[in-house]
LUMTOR-283830 format. One line per field, with one value per atom (N, C-alpha, C, O): residue number from 1; residue in three letters; x, y, z. Coordinates in nm, 3 decimals, decimal comma. Layout:
num: [NUM/...];
residu: [ALA/...];
c1: [X/...];
c2: [Y/...];
c3: [Z/...];
***
This chain:
num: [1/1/1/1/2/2/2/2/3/3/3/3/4/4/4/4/5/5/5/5/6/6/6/6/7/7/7/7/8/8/8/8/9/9/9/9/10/10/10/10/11/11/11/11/12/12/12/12/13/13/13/13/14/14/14/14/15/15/15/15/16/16/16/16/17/17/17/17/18/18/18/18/19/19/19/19/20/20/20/20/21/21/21/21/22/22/22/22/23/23/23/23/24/24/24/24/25/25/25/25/26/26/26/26/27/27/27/27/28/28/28/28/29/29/29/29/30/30/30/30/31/31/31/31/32/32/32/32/33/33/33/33/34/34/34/34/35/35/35/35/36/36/36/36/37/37/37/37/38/38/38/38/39/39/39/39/40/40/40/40/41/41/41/41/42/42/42/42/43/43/43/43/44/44/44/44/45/45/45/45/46/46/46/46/47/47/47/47/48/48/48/48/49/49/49/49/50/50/50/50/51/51/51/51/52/52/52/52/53/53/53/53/54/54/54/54/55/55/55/55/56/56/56/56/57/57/57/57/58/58/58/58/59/59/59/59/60/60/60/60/61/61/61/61/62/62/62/62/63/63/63/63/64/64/64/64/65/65/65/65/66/66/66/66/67/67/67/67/68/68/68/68/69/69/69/69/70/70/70/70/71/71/71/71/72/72/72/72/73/73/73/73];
residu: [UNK/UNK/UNK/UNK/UNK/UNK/UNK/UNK/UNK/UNK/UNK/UNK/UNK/UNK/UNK/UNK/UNK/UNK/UNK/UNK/UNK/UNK/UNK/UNK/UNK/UNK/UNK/UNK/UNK/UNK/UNK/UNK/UNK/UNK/UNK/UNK/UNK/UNK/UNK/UNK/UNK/UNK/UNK/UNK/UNK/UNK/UNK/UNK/UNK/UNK/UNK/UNK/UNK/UNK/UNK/UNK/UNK/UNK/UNK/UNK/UNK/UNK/UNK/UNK/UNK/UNK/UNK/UNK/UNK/UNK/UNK/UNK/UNK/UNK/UNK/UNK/UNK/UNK/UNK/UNK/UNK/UNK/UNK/UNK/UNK/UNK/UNK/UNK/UNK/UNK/UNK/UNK/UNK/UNK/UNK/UNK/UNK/UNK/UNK/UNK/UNK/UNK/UNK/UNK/UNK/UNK/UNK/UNK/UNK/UNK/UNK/UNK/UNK/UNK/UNK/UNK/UNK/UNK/UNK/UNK/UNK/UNK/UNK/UNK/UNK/UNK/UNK/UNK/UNK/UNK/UNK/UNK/UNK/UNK/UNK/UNK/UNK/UNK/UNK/UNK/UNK/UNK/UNK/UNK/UNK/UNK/UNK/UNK/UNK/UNK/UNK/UNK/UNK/UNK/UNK/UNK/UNK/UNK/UNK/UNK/UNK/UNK/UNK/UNK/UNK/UNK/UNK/UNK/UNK/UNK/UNK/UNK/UNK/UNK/UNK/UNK/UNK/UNK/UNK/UNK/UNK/UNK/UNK/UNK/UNK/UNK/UNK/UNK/UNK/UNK/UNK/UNK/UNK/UNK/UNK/UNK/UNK/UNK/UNK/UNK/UNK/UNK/UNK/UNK/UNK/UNK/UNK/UNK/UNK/UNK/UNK/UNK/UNK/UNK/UNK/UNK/UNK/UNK/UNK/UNK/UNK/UNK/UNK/UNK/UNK/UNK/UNK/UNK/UNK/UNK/UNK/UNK/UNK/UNK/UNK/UNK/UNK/UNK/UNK/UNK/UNK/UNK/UNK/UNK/UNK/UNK/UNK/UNK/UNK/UNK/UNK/UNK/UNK/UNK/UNK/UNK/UNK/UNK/UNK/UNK/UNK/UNK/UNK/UNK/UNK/UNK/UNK/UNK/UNK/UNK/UNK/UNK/UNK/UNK/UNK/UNK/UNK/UNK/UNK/UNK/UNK/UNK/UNK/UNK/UNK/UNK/UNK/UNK/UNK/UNK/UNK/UNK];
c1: [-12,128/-12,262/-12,362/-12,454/-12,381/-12,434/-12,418/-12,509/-12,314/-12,291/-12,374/-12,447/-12,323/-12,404/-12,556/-12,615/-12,595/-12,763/-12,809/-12,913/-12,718/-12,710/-12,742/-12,814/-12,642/-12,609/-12,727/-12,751/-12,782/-12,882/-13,020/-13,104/-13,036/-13,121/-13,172/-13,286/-13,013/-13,004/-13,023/-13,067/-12,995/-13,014/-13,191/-13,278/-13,197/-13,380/-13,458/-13,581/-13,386/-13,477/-13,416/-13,472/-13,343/-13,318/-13,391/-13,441/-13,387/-13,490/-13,614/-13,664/-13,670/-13,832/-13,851/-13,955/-13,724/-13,779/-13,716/-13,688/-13,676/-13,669/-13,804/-13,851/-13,867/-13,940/-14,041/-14,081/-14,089/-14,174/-14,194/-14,292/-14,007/-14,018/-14,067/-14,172/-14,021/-14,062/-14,186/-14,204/-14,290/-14,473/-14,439/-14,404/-14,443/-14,438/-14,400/-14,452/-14,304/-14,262/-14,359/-14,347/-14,463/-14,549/-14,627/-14,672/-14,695/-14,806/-14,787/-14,855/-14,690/-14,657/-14,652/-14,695/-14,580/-14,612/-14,747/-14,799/-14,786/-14,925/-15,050/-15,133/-15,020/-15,108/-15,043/-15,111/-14,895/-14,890/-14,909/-14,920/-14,908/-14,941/-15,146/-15,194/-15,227/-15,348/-15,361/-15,470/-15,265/-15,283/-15,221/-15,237/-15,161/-15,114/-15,257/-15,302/-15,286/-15,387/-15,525/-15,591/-15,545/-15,628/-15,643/-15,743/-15,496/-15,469/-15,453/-15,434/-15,450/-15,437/-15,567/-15,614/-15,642/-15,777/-15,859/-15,978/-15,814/-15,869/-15,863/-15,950/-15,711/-15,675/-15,700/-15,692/-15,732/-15,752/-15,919/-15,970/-15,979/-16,113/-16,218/-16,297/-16,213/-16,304/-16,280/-16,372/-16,149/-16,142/-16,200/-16,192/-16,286/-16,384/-16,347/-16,436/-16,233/-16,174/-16,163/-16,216/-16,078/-16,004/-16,028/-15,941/-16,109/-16,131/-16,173/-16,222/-16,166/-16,270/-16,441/-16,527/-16,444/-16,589/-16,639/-16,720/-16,593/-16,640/-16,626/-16,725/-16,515/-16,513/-16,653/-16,744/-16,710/-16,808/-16,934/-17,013/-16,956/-17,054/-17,094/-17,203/-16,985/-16,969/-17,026/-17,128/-16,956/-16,951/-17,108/-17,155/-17,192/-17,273/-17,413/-17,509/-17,388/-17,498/-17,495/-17,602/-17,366/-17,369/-17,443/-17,545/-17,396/-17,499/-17,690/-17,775/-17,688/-17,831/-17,881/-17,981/-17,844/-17,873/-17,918/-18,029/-17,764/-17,835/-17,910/-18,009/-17,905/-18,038/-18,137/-18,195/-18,167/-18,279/-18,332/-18,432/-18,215/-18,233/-18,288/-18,367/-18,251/-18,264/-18,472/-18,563/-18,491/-18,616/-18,706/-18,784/-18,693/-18,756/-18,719/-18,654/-18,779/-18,715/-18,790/-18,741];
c2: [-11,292/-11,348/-11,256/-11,329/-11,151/-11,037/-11,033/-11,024/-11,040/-11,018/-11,150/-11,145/-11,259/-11,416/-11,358/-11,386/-11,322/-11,315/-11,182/-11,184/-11,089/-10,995/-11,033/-10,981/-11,167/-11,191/-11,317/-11,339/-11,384/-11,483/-11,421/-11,474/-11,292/-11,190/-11,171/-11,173/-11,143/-11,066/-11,191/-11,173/-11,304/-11,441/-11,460/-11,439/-11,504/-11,481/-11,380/-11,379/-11,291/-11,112/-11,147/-11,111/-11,191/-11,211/-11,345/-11,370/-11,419/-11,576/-11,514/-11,536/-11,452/-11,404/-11,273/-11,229/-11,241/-11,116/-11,210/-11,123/-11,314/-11,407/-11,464/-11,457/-11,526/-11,541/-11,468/-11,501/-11,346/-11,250/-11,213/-11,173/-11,241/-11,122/-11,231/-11,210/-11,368/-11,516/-11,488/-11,414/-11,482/-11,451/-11,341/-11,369/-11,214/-11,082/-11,076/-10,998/-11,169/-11,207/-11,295/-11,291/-11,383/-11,469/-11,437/-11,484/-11,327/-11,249/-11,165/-11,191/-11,057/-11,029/-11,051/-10,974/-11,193/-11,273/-11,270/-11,231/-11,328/-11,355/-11,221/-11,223/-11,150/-10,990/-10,964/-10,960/-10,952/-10,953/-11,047/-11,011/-11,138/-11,256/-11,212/-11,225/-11,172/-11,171/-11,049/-11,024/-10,979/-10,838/-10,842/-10,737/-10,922/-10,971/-11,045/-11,016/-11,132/-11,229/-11,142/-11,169/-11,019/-10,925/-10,834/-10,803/-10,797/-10,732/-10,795/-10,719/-10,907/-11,019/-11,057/-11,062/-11,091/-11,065/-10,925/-10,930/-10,853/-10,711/-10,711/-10,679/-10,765/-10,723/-10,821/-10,795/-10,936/-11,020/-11,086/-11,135/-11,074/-11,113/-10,965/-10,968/-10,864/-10,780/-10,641/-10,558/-10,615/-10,533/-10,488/-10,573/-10,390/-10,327/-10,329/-10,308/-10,351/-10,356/-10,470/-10,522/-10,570/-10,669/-10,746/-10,834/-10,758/-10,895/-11,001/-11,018/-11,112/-11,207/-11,176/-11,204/-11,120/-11,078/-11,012/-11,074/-10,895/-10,845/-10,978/-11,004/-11,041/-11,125/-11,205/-11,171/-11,289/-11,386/-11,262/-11,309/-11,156/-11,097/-11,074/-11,099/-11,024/-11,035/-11,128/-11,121/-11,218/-11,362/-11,384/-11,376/-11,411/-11,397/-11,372/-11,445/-11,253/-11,159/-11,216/-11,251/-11,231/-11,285/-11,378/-11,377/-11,513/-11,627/-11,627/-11,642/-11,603/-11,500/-11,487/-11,557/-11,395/-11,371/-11,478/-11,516/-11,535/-11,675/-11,728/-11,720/-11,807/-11,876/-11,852/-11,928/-11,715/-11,604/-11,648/-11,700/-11,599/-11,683/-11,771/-11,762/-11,897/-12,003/-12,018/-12,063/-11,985/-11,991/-11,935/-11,996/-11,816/-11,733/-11,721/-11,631/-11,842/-11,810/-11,697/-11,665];
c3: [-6,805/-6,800/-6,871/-6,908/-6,900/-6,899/-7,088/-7,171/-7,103/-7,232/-7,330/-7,429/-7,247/-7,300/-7,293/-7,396/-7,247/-7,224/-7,349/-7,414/-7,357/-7,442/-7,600/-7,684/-7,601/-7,708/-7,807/-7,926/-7,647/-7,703/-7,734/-7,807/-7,665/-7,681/-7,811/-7,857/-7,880/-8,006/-8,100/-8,214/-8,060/-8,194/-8,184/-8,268/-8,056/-8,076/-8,096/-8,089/-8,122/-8,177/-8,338/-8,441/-8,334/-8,551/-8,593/-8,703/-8,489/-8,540/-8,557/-8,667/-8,490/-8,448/-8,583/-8,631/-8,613/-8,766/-8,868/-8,950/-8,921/-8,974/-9,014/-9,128/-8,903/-8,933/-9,010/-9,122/-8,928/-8,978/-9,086/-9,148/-9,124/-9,321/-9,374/-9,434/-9,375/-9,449/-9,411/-9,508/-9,354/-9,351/-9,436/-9,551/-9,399/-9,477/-9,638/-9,719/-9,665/-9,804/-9,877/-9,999/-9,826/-9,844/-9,879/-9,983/-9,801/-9,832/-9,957/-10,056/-9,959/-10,021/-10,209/-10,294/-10,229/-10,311/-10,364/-10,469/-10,253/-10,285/-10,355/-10,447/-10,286/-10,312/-10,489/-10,592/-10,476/-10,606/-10,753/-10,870/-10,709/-10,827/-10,843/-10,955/-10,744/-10,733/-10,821/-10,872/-10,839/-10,909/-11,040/-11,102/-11,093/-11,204/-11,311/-11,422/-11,228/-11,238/-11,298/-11,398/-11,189/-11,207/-11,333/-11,398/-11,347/-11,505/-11,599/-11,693/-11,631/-11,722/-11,749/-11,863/-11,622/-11,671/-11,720/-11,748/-11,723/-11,758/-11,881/-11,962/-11,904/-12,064/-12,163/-12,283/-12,118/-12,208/-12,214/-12,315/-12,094/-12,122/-12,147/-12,241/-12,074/-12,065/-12,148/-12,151/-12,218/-12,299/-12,362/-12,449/-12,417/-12,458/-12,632/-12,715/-12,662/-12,860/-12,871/-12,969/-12,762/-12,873/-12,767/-12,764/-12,672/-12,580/-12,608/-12,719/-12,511/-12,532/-12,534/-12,617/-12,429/-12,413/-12,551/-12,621/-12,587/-12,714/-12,842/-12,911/-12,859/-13,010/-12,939/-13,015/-12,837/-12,812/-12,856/-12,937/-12,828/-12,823/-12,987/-13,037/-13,052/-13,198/-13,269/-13,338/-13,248/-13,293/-13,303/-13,416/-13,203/-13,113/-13,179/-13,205/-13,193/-13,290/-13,427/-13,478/-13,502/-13,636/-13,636/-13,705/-13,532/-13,520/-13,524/-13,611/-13,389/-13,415/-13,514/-13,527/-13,634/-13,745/-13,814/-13,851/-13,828/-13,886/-13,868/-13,940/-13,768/-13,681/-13,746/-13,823/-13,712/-13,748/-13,903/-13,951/-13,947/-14,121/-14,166/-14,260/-14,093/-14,137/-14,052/-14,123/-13,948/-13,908/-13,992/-14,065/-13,981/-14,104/-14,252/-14,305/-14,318/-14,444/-14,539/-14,647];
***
């Protein structure tokens, strides 16, 4: 009897960290895809040489100019 109770012990103590790692793995996931996401945006919009942000700002000013040009002839 003793051993049966031992043993159902031990299946609902592995169901119950089963569960846990499946949350823990979830999260997990999650934190890392958010930090991927994070450096991807670093490197591709806000880069200080070859970003998006800098080519719009570029771009940007040239326009301007023009504009400028064409107002003021």
């Amino acid at each position: 009897m003793k051993l049966c109770s031992i043993a159902a012990t031990i299946m609902i103590y592995n169901e119950f960290i089963g569960k846990v790692w499946d949350d823990m793995r979830n999260i997990l996931m999650t934190v890392m895809l958010l930090i991927v996401v994070v450096v991807i945006f670093t490197n591709v919009i806000t880069n200080d040489t070859t970003g998006t942000k800098k080519m719009i700002e570029e771009k940007g000013t040239s326009i301007n100019s023009q504009i400028g040009s064409l107002i003021r002839p």
